[in-house]
GUTORBA-918357 format. One record per residue (C-alpha): x, y, z; residue in one letter. Coordinates in pm, whole numbers, padded with zeros to 5 digits, always signed. Example, Ala and Ser with C-alpha at 12.3 -4.5 7.8 and 13.67 -1.06 7.14 Angstrom:
+01230-00450+00780A;+01367-00106+00714S;
//
This chain:
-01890+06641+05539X;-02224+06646+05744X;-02400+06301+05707X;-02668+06407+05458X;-02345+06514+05227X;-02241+06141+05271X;-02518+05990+05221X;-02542+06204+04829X;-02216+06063+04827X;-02308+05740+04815X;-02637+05770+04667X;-02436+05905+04371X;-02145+05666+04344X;-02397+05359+04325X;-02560+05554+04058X;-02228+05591+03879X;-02116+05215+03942X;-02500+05098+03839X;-02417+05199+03497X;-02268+05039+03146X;-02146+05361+03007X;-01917+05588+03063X;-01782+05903+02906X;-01520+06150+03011X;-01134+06241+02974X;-00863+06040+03045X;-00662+06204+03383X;-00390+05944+03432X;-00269+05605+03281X;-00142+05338+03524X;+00004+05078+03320X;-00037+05067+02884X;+00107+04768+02727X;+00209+04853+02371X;+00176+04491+02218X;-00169+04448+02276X;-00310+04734+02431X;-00434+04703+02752X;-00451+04943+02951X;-00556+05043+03309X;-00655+05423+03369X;-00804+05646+03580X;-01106+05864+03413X;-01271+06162+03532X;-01618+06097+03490X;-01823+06416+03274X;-02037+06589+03478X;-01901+06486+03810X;-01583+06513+04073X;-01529+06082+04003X;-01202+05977+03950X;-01253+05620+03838X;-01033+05336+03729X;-01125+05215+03388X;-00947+04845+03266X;-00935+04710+02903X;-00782+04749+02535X;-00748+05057+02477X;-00446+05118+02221X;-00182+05379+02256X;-00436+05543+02559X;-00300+05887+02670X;-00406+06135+02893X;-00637+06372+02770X;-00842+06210+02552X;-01196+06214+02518X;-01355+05833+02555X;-01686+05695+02550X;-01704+05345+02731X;-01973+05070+02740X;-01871+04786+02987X;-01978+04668+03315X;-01844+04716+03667X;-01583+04461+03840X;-01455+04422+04165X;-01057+04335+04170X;-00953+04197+04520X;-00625+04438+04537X;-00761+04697+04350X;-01104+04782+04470X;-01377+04838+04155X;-01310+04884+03837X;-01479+04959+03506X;-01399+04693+03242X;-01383+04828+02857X;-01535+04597+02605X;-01634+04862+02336X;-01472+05261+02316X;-01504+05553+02118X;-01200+05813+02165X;-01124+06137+02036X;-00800+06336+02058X;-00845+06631+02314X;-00970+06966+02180X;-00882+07206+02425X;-00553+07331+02446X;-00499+07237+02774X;-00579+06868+02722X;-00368+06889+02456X;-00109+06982+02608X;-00155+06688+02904X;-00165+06426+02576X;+00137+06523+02433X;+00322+06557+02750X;+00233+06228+02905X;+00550+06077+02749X;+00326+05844+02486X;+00498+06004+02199X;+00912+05922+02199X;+01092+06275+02169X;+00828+06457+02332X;+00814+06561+02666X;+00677+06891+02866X;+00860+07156+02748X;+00828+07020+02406X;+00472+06970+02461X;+00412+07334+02549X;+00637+07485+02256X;+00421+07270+02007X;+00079+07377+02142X;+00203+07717+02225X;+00292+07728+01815X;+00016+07544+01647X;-00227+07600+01993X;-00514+07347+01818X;-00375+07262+01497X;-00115+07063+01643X;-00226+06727+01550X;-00287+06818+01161X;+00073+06968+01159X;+00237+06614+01324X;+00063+06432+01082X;+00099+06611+00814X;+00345+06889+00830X;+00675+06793+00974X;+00860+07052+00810X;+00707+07310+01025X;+00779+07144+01377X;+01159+07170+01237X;+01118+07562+01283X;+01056+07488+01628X;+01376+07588+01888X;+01615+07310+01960X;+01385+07109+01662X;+01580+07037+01355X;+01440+06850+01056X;+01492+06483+01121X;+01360+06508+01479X;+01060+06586+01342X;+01027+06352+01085X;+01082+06091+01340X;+00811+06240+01547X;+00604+06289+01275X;+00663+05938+01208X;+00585+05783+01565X;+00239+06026+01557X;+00135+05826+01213X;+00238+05518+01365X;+00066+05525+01686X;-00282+05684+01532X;-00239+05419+01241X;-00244+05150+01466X;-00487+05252+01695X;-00741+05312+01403X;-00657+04973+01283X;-00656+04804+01596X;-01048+04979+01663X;-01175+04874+01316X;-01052+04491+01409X;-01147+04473+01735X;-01548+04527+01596X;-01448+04200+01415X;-01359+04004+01716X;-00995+03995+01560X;-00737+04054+01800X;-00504+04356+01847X;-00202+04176+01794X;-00296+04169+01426X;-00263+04563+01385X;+00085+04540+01472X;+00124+04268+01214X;-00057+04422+00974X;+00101+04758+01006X;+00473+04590+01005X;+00367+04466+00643X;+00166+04729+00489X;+00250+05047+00696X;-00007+05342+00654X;-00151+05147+00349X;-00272+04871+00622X;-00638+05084+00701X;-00718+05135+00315X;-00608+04779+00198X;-00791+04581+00459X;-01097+04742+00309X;-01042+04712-00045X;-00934+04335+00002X;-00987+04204+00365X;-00839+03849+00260X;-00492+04005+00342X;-00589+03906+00706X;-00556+03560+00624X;-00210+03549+00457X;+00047+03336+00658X;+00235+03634+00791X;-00066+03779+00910X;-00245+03496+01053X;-00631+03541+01077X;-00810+03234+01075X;-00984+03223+00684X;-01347+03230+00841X;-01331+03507+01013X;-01186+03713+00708X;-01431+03580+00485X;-01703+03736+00739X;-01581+04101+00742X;-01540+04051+00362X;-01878+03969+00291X;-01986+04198+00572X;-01826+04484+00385X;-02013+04394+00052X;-01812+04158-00138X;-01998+03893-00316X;-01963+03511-00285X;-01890+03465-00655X;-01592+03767-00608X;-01287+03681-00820X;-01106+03791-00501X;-01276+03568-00275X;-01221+03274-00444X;-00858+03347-00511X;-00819+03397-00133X;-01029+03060-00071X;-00726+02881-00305X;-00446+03030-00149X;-00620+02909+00193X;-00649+02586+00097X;-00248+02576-00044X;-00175+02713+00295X;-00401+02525+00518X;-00254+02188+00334X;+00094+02313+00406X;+00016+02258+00744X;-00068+01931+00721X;+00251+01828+00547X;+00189+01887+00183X;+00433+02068-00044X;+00137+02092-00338X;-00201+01997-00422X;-00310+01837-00723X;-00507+02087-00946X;-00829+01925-00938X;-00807+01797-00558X;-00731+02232-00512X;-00996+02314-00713X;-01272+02043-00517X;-01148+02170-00225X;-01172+02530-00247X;-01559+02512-00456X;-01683+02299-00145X;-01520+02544+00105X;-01688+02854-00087X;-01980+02690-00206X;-01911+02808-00563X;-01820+02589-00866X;-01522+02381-00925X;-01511+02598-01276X;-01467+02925-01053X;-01226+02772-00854X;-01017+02647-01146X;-01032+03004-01289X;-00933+03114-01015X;-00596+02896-00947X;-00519+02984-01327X;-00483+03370-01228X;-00330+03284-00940X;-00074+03120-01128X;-00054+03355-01424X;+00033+03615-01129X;+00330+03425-00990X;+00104+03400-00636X;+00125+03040-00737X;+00310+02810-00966X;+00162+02523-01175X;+00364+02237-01259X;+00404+01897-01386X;+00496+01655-01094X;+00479+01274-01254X;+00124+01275-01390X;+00016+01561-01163X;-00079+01875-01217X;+00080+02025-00904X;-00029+02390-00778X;+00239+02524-00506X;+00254+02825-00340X;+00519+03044-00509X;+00749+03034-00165X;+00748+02619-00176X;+00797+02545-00491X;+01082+02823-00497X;+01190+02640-00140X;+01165+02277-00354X;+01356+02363-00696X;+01605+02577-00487X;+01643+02217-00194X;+01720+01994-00494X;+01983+02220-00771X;+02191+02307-00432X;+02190+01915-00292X;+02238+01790-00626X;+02558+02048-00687X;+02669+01928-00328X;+02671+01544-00431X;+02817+01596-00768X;+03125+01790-00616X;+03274+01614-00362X;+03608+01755-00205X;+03951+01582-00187X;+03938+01323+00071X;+04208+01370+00383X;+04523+01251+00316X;+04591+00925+00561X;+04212+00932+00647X;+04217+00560+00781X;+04517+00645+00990X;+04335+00938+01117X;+04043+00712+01179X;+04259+00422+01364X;+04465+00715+01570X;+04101+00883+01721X;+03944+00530+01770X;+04246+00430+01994X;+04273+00753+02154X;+03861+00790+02263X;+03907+00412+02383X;+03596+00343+02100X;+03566+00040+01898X;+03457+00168+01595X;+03195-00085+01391X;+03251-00110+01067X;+02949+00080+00923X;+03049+00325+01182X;+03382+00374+01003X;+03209+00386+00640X;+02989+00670+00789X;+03309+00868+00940X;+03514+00806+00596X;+03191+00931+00384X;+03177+01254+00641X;+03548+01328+00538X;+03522+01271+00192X;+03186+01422+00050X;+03029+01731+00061X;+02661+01609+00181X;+02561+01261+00364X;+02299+01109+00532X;+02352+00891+00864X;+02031+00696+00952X;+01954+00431+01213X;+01745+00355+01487X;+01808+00384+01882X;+02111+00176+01977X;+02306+00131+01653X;+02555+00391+01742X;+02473+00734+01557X;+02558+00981+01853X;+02891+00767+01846X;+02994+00777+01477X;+02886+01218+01474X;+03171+01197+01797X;+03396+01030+01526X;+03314+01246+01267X;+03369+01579+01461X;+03708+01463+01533X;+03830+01395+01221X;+03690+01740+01058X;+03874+01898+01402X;+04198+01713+01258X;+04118+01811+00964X;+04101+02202+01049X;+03753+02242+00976X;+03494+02482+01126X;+03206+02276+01302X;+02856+02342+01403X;+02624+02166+01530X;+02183+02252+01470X;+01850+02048+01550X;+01510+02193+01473X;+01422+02210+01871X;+01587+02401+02132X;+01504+01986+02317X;+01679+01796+02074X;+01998+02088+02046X;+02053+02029+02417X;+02046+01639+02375X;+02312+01677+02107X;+02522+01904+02288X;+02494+01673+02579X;+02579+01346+02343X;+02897+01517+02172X;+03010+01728+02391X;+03033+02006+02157X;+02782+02347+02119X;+02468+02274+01984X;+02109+02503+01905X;+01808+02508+01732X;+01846+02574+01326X;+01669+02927+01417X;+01941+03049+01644X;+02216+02934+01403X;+02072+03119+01135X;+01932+03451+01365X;+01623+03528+01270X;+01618+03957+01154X;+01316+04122+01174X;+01476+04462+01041X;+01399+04360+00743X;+01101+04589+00653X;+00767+04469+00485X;+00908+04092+00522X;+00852+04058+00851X;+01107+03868+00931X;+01419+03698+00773X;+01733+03498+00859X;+02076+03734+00951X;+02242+03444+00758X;+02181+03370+00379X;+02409+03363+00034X;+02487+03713+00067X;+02604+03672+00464X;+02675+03292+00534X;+02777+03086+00809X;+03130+03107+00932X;+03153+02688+00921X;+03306+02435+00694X;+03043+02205+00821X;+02711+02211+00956X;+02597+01895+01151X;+02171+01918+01152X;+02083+01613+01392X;+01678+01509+01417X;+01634+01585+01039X;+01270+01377+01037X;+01143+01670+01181X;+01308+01955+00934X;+01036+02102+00685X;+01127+02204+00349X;+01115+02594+00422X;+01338+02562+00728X;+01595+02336+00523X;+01568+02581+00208X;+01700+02809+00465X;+01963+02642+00616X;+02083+02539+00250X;+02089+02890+00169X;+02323+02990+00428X;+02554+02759+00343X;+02905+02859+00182X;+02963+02717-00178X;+03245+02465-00027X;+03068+02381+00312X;+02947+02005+00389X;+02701+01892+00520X;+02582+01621+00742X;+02236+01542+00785X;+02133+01257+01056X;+01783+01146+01169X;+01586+00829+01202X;+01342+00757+00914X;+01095+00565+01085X;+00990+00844+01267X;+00687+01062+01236X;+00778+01316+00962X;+00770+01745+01013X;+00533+01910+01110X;+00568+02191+00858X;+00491+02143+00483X;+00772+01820+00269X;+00909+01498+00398X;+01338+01641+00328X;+01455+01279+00488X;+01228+01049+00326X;+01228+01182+00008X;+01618+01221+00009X;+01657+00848+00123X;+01466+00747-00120X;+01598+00939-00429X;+01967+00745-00380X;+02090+01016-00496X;+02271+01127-00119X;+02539+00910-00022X;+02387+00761+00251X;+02520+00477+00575X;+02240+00299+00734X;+02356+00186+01058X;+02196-00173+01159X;+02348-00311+01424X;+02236-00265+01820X;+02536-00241+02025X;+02597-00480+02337X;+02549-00176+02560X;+02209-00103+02403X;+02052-00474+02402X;+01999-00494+02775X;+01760-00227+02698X;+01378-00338+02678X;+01293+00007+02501X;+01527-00016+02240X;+01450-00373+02174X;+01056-00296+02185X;+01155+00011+01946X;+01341-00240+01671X;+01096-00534+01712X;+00786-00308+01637X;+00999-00146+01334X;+01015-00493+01194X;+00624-00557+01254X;+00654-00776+01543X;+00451-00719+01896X;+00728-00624+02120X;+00818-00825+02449X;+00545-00656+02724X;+00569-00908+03020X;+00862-00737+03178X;+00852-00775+03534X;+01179-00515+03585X;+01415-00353+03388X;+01282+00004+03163X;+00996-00117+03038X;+00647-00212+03163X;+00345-00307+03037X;+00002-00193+03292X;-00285-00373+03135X;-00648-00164+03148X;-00966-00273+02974X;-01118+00070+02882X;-01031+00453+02826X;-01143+00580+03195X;-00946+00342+03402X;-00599+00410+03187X;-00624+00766+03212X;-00699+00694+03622X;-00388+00447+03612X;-00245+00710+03421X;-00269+00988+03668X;-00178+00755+03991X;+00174+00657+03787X;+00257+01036+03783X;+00112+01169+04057X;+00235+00880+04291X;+00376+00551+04224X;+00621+00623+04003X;+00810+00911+04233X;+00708+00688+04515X;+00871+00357+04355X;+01130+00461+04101X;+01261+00793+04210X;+01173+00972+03941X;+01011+01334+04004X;+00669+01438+03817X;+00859+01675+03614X;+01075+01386+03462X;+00769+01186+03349X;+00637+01308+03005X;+00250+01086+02961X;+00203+01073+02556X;-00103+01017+02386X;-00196+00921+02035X;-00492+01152+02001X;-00590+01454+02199X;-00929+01361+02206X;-01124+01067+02448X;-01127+00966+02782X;-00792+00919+02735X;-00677+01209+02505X;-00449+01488+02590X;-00708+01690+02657X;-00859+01503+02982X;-00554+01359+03057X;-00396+01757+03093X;-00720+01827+03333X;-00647+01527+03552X;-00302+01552+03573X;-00323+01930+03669X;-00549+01883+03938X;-00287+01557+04063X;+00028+01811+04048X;-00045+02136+04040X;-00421+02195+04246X;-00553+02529+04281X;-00409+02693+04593X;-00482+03055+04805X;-00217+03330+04617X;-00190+03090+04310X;-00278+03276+04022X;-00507+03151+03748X;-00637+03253+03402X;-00886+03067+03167X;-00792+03052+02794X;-01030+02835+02528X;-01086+02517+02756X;-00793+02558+02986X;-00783+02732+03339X;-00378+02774+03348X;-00237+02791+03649X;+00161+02939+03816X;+00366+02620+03801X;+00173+02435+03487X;+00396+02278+03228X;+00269+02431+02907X;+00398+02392+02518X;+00412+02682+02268X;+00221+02560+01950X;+00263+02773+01663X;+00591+02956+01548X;+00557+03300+01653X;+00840+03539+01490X;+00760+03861+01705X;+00750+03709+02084X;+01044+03861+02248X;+01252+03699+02502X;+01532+03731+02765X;+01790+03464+02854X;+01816+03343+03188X;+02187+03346+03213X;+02308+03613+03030X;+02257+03977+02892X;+02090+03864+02530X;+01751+03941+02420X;+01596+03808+02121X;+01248+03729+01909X;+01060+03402+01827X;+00917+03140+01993X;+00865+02814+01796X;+00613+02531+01820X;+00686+02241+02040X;+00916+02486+02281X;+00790+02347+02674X;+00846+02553+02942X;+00675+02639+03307X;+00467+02959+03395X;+00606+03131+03669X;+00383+03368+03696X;+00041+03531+03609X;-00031+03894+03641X;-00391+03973+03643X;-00288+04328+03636X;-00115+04371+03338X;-00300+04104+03193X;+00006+03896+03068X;+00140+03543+03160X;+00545+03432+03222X;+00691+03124+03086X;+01032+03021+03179X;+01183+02814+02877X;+01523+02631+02910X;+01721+02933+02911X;+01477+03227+02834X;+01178+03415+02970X;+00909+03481+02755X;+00598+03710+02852X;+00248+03665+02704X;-00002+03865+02692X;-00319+03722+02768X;-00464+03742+02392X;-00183+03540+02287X;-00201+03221+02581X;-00429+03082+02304X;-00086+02973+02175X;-00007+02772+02445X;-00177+02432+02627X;-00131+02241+02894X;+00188+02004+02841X;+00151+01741+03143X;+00027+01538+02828X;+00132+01611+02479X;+00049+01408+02161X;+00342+01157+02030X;+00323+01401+01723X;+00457+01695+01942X;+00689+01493+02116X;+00929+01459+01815X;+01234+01560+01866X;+01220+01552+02288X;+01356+01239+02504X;+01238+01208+02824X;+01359+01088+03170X;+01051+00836+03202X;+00744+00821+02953X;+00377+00707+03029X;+00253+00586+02731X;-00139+00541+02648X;-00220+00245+02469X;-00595+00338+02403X;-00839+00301+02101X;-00822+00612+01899X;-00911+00742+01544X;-00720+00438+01319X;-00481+00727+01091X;-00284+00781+01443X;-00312+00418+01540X;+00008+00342+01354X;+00326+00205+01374X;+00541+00475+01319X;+00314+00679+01569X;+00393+00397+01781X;+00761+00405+01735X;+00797+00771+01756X;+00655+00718+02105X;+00869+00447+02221X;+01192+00632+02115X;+01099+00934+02341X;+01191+00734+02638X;+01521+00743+02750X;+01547+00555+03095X;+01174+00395+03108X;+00878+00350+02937X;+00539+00249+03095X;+00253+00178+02850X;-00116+00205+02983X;-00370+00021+02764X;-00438-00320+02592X;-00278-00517+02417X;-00496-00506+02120X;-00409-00125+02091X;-00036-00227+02077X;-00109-00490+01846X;-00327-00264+01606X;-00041+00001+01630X;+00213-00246+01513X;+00028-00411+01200X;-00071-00081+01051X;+00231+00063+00877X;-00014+00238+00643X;+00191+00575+00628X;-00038+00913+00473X;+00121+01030+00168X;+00215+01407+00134X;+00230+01550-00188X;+00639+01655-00244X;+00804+01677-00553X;+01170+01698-00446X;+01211+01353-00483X;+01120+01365-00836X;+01297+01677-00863X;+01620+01490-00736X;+01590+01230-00965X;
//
């Protein structure tokens, strides 16, 4: 090439890379991932030799296809320039030869080259009507029989339904994860429905935030008064309460709620829980002087909770023969003196079908369960052991010495089951091989997750519940322990006393002294607990970050990844939020070859601690140690990214004992976890805890947030703040009421 042919050359590539649009046909595709779409491909420009390399989300992109882009230009440091995607219009190739490229590109399962050419050779342009609609001809096809095409009849619908689907979203600013979602629930119907009633978006198992729903409702026509709008704005609310604790709402509360939301009447909104409820999407019901409106899965979750309990308690088995021999013989062969409500709550175990074990840190729990499991393994019985985090299971397994997981693994979640999502492998129909189930941290169990576990019970199992009452309750929607405690109508052993080994502790004393209202002991000068006094917000967070980042490992031994810092808020100088900024840049700075990648307010980084904070069903992971694959990643799971691929666009976490990769769309569902709210530490211990003692808003200021936090330490505690915090914390037991009827329905 002379040099004037080089210098069109160049003249026309900055032309090309000067502008935001691009059209032209698809030649290659580097890398497509199917769960969100991304893609990275190389397109040959119309009207020009350019092969160029075109980045973005793109579902189900094949080779072939016709695309307009409008983007801009980027320059990747491995990769050279590249055309980023941010809107696309694609049509299926026309021409028989880029047909033929599409289908043979491997896109379609069951398809490949020779396949591809007897398929356009038969139906030449017609091809794509006859997939989608005309299976029964590709079955003429040589070494085709009927249910081969079917299936890739099937997989053409499929792919084209969710592309559409994902293309009409994406104008919406709603992600493409929902397509999938969408089309696991409502198959082909998902396109059509979503138009005729876009409020299906913001159903649970579908997860769209209400607002944005709402927009491409009334963007598509519907009116604010709409019978359907307000019925969606009710079952919002119902849901949105859920997730702050509440089992129901009061009908008029709902109705308030819902009209100020909409900005329609309270009338309308009434109207509108009254069809809800003559529908069965809802259930209206008397709850004391209440007129209680449920969502038809927790009030089914509540009634079903309190018949099965109820049956349990009223049946209890045949006690053990020689049960305190049985008791004497293990206490004198573990070398354990047992106390004697330690015994009552071993001889309760072995003689009813359901119990509760409370007590606080010291009094012995981990000890009596040890007692327990060896008279039920005397007995012949079939143990297992469950807590609600994959944390808390490893602690038990640890304190018994027995098999332990989360209630999610025990029950293995399904997500064969069709339009439902997902389910639980074991229920009435298939339930757990155990005679008894052991469910340990049982503060933190919501109703839905105990309905389950209920369910899955056989008729003659027991049952053993044990958690600490003072805690902070579930997350999720009911308060199971405290309403169960309270009904009497459990057998129940409190345990009370603090064991010798126990009372040289300073955190379990602190723990017990603030449970009984009184400002715990903070002059320590050694031991497990300290108290590091600072006057205002700024200067604890600084303390805050020199305790992890040096002193501590400098002074105590421990390691930065032992130390867990706890906040009551996430907001403030001294929230979780700042807190997880500071402590980054103290741990984990930005480094040459350390990947990054910004998500809301967050630049994560390779080697951040981060927490998963919403229960996702369809994440799928791999276990570190063995062959076994699964699905679901829960809230409060902790874990460390080990790596960020700007390529591919997706983000590795390493959990306990699985590997979990996110695409980028969906690191909204993680933050930063150097600091985590007391709330989201329930159910975790800790090496050593940093705990802020800081003015925040007065409903977390509270004892039992207090408590919680102090019980998450298991070898020491170091509380940054004032003493008027602590002393705030302590007086105000005010605890916020959730509205639950199982209490009532226990009674």
């Amino acid at each position: 090439m002379d040099d004037f042919e080089q210098e069109l050359a160049k003249l026309d590539a900055e032309e090309l890379h000067s502008q935001n649009e691009l059209s032209g046909s698809v030649e290659s595709v580097i890398f497509h991932n199917e769960k969100n779409g991304y893609a990275v491909f190389r397109l040959a420009v119309d009207g020009g030799d350019d092969l160029v390399t075109i980045v973005g989300t793109l579902p189900y992109i094949c080779a072939g296809e016709n695309v307009w882009l409008e983007g801009s230009w980027t320059h990747h440091a491995s990769y050279g320039d590249q055309f980023k995607a941010e809107r696309a219009e694609r049509t299926l190739p026309a021409d028989t030869a880029s047909i033929m490229r599409y289908l043979a590109s491997g896109n379609l399962p069951g398809i490949g080259p020779a396949t591809a050419k007897r398929l356009v050779e038969k139906f030449g342009r017609d091809v794509f009507d006859v997939l989608e609609s005309s299976p029964e001809l590709v079955a003429e096809l040589p070494g085709m029989n009927q249910a081969k095409a079917e299936r890739l009849a099937e997989s053409f619908r499929r792919q084209t339904g969710i592309r559409r689907l994902m293309e009409q979203l994406l104008g919406y600013g709603i992600d493409p994860e929902v397509a999938l979602r969408l089309y696991r629930w409502y198959g082909s119907l998902a396109e059509d429905l979503i138009k005729q009633n876009p409020y299906i978006l913001s159903h649970e198992e579908v997860g769209v935030e209400f607002a944005r729903a709402d927009g491409m409702a009334l963007d598509l026509g519907f009116a604010e008064d709409s019978p359907m709008r307000i019925e969606a704005g009710v079952l919002y609310e119902l849901e949105h309460n859920s997730r702050n604790g509440h089992v129901y709402i009061p009908s008029d509360k709902l109705a308030a709620a819902t009209a100020e939301m909409l900005r329609v009447s309270t009338e309308l909104a009434g109207d509108a829980i009254d069809r809800l409820c003559e529908t069965g999407a809802a259930v209206c019901e008397k709850i004391g002087e209440e007129d209680a409106v449920y969502l038809a899965r927790l009030h089914r979750a509540e009634t079903d909770v309190a018949s099965r309990l109820r049956l349990m308690a009223m049946t209890p088995p045949d006690p053990p023969a020689h049960l305190e021999e049985m008791i004497e013989s293990i206490s004198e062969r573990e070398g354990v003196d047992y106390a004697p409500l330690q015994r009552e709550a071993i001889r309760v175990a072995a003689s009813e079908r359901v119990m509760l074990l409370t007590g606080g840190p010291g009094t012995g729990k981990s000890t009596s369960v040890r007692g327990m499991l060896s008279v039920f393994d005397r007995m012949g019985l079939e143990t297992r052991l469950a807590s609600p985090t994959g944390r808390a299971a490893k602690r038990l397994s640890e304190l018994t010495g027995r098999d332990a997981m989360t209630v999610h693994r025990l029950l293995e979640v399904d997500f064969s089951s069709g339009e439902a999502g997902f389910s639980f492998v074991h229920n009435a129909e298939n339930p757990l091989a155990a005679d008894v189930v052991v469910l340990d941290e049982c503060s933190m169990v919501d109703l839905g997750l105990f309905s389950a576990l209920l369910d899955a019970l056989r008729p003659e199992a027991r049952l053993i519940l044990v958690g600490d009452p003072d805690q902070l309750p579930s997350v999720g929607p009911g308060c199971v322990l405290g309403d169960l405690l309270s009904c009497g109508t459990i057998k129940t052993v409190r345990l009370t006393e603090i064991f010798r080994q126990a009372r040289s502790s300073n955190i379990v004393l602190a723990a017990h002294a603030v449970n009984r209202g009184e400002i715990p002991e903070l002059r320590h000068k050694s031991g497990d607990l300290f108290f590091v006094r600072r006057g205002d917000a700024v200067r604890t967070a600084e303390t805050v970050v020199d305790l992890c980042a040096r002193r501590l490992p400098a002074n105590m031994g421990f390691d930065p990844a032992q130390i867990q810092v706890l906040s009551p808020t996430r907001r403030g100088p001294a929230g979780t939020a700042e807190l997880n900024r500071l402590l980054q840049a103290a741990l984990n700075p930005p480094a040459e070859g350390k990947a990054e990648r910004r998500s809301g307010d967050f630049t994560f980084r390779t080697g951040d601690r981060v927490m998963h904070i919403q229960n996702n069903y369809d994440l799928q992971w791999r276990s570190t140690d063995s062959a076994e694959n699964g699905m679901g990643v829960f809230n409060g799971d902790v874990g460390i990214i080990v790596d960020i691929d700007t390529r591919a666009e997706t983000a590795t976490v390493r959990y306990d004992d699985r590997i979990v990769v996110y695409p980028f769309e969906l690191m909204e569902q993680l933050e930063p976890a150097y600091a985590v709210t007391v709330h989201k530490s329930q159910g975790s211990e800790y090496p050593a805890v940093v705990l802020v003692a800081s003015d925040a808003p007065p409903r977390l200021m509270t004892r039992p947030v207090f408590y919680t936090a102090i019980t998450r330490a298991q070898r020491l505690l170091v509380i940054v703040g004032s003493e008027a915090a602590v002393e705030t914390m302590v007086r105000n037991n005010r605890r916020r009421r959730r509205y639950s009827g199982l209490r009532a329905r226990m009674l």
